[in-house]
N, C-alpha and C positions, 0 to 999 in steps of 0.2 A: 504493500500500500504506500509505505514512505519514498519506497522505489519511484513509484509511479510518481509520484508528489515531482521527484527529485527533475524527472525525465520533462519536466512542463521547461525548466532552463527560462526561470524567470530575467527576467532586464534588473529587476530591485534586487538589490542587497542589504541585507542586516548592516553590513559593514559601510555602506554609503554616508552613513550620517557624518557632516562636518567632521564632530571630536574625533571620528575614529580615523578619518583618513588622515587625520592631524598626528592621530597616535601611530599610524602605520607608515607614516610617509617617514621622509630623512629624519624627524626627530624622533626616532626609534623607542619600541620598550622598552629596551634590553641594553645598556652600557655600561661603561668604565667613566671613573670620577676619579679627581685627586682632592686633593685638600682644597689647592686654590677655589676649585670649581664645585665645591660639596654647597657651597651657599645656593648657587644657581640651580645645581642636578639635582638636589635635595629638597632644601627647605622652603625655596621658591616654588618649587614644582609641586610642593605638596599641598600646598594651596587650591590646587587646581582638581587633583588627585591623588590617592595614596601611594605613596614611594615605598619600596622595599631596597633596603642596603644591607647587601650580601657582605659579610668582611671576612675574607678568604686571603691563604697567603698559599703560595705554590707547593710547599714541601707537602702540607695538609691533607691525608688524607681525604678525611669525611668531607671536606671540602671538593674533591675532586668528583664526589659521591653525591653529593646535592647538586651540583651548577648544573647537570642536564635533566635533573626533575624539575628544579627550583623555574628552569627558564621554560619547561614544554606549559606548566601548567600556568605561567605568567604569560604565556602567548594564547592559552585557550582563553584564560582570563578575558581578552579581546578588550583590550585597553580601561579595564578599571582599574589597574596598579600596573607600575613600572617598576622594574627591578633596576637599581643602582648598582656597580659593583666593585668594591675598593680594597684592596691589594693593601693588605699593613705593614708586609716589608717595606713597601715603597711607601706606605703613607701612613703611619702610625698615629698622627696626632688626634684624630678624629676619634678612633678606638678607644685608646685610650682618657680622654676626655668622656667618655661614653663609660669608662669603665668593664671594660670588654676585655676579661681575659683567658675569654677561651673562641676558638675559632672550629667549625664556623657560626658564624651569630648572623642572627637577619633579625634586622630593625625596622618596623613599620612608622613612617612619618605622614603626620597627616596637618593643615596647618602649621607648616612648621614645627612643631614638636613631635618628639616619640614617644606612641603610645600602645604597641607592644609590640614585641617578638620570640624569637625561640635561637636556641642553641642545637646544633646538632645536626646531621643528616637523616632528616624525619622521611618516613615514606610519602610519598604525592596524596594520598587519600588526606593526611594532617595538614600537608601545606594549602590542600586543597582549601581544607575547613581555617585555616589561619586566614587566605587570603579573602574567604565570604565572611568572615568575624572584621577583616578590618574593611573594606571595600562592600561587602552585600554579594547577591550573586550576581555571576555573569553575567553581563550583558540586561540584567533584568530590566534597569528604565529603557534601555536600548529595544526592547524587545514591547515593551507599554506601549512606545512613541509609535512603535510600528507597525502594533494592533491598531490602535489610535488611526494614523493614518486610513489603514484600510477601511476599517468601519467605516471611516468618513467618506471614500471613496462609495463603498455601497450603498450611500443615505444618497448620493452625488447621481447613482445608477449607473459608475463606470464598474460593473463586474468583472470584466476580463484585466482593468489594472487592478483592481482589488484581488482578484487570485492570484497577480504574479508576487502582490505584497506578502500575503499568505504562505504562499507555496516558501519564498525564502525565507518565513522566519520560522517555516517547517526543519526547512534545510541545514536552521543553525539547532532547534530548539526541536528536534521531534515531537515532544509528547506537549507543547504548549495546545492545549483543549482549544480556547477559544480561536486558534486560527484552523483548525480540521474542521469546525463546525464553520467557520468562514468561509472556507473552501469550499466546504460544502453546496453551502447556500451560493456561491457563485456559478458551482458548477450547474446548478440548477436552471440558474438565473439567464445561463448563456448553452443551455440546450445540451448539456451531457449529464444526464440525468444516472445512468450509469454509473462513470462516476461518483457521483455523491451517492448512490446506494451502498456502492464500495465502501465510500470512506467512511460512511454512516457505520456500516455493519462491524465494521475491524474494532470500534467503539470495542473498553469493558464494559459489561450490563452495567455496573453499576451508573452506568453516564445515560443509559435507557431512557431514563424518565427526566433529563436535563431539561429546562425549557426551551433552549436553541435548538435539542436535536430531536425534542419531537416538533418544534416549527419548521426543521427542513425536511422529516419526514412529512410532514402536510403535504409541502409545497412539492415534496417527491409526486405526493397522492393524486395533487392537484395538475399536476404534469401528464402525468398517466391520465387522468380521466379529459384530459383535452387534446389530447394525440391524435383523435378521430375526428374531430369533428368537422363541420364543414366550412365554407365561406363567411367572413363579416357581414358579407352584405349581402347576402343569400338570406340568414337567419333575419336583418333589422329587416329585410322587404317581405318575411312573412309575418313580423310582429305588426309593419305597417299593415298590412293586409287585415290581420286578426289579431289585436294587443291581449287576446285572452291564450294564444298559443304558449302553453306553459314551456311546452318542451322545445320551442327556440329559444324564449329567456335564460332557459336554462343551459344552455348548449351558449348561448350569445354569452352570459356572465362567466360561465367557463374559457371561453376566449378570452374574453375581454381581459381576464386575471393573467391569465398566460403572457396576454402585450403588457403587465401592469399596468394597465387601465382600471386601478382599483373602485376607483369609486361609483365608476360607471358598472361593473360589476356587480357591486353591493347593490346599485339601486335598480337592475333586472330583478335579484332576486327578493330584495325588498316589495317590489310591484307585482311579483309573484304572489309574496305571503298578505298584502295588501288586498287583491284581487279573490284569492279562494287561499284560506289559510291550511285547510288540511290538504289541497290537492298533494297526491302520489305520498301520504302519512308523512306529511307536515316537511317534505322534502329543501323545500326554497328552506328554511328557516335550521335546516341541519347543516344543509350546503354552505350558508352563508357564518354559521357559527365554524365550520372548519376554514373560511376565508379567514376568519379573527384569530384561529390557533396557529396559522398560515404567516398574517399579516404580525402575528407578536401584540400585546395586551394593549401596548402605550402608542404602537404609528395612528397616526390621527385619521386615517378611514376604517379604520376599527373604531374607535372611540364615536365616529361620525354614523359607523353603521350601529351602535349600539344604541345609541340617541334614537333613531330613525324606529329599531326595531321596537326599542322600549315603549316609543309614543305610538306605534301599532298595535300591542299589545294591551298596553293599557289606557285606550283611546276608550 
């Protein structure tokens, strides 16, 4: 399923944002500092972001033992701490002023000052949990901003960019929930309906009963039952004919939802239940309550077909 996600070879990347191209370009994660430069590499910088100063000297084993975890898992990191790296043969005064007499020691500075670190050559699973204790996780606002985005996109009704936004912060974040039900919903939105049954189904049960993912199994339902139907203007020229023809309003508000023509939608089958309220066992009025599970509780032609029904109802 994630395979498939991967194979879409969106244009957006997780890693497009300003900071990150900022953390990835010539001012690297990953360097060497001396003393002159510990004001600038360090405590300046941590201002911005949490710094990690590795203080390793060459003889050092366990030093030699940490710099290829210390540095894989500060590149996964993807730019919420930068590792520093200072050499106390060559540059002792730092260390020592630090009180640092065992090596190797990694320093986390954040605002300018240090506010915690460790000794040792730990395994990657602790430096992992050091570096989300001082920094938070990966990528997390990065990955907020780029839900954020998309959402916006599909309020916008650009579904094919909102999926390539999805599908990449699939690409960094597999198991992020809210973008697989985004994708979902666009796959829907833009005619691969397929698709999102897929992505729907790979779901654990426990996510079964989510409110996003039985809204994009609606709109699965509501896909399917409009597959057949026939012409726009075929259906309004027999409503013109006969405005009591249930079974074009019905067949027409089925369309209509398909183009997202919601509200025009709503008020076929409104005129339906308006018209003969039990016609085919109160059908217009089932129809148009799975349009509301469809359309999500708060979009405003739900809340407009609710008004609509309620003053039918209790007219």
């Amino acid at each position: 399923m994630i395979e498939a996600i991967r194979m879409n070879q969106p244009s957006f990347s997780i890693g497009d944002s300003a900071a990150t191209q900022a953390a990835n370009g010539a001012d690297t994660l990953i360097k060497d500092t001396t003393t002159n430069n510990f004001t600038k590499d360090v405590l300046e910088e941590s201002r911005r972001q949490p710094v990690l100063v590795d203080f390793w000297a060459p003889w050092c084993g366990p030093c030699k033992q940490l710099t290829p975890v210390i540095e894989k898992v500060v590149q996964q990191a993807r730019g919420t701490v930068r590792l520093v790296k200072m050499n106390i043969d060559d540059h002792p005064q730092i260390a020592g002023q630090l009180g640092i007499q065992s090596i190797p020691a990694v320093i986390a500075f954040v605002d300018g000052r240090p506010v915690d670190g460790f000794m040792g050559a730990l395994p990657e699973s602790q430096i992992k949990e050091f570096i989300e204790r001082v920094a938070g996780p990966a990528g997390g606002a990065e990955v907020e901003a780029a839900l954020a985005e998309a959402d916006a996109l599909v309020e916008q009704g650009q579904f094919a960019q909102a999926a390539d936004v999805y599908a990449a912060i699939l690409a960094a974040e597999p198991d992020t929930f809210k973008a697989l039900v985004g994708l979902a919903r666009c796959d829907v939105a833009t005619g691969n309906v397929e698709a999102a049954r897929e992505l729907l189904d790979s779901l654990p049960p426990e996510k079964a009963n989510d409110p996003g993912v039985t809204a994009v199994r609606a709109q699965i339902a509501l896909a399917d039952q409009s597959a057949d139907l026939g012409e726009e203007g075929e259906l309004r020229a027999r409503i013109e004919s006969n405005p009591r023809d249930f079974d074009a309003r019905f067949d027409l508000a089925l369309l209509l939802n398909a183009k997202d023509q919601r509200e025009d939608a709503a008020d076929q089958l409104l005129d339906i239940f308006r018209l003969n309220r039990s016609w085919e066992d109160d059908k217009a009025r089932k129809q148009l309550v799975q349009f509301f599970e469809a359309w999500g509780p708060m979009d405003e032609v739900t809340l407009y077909g609710r008004r609509r029904l309620s003053s039918l109802l209790f007219s």
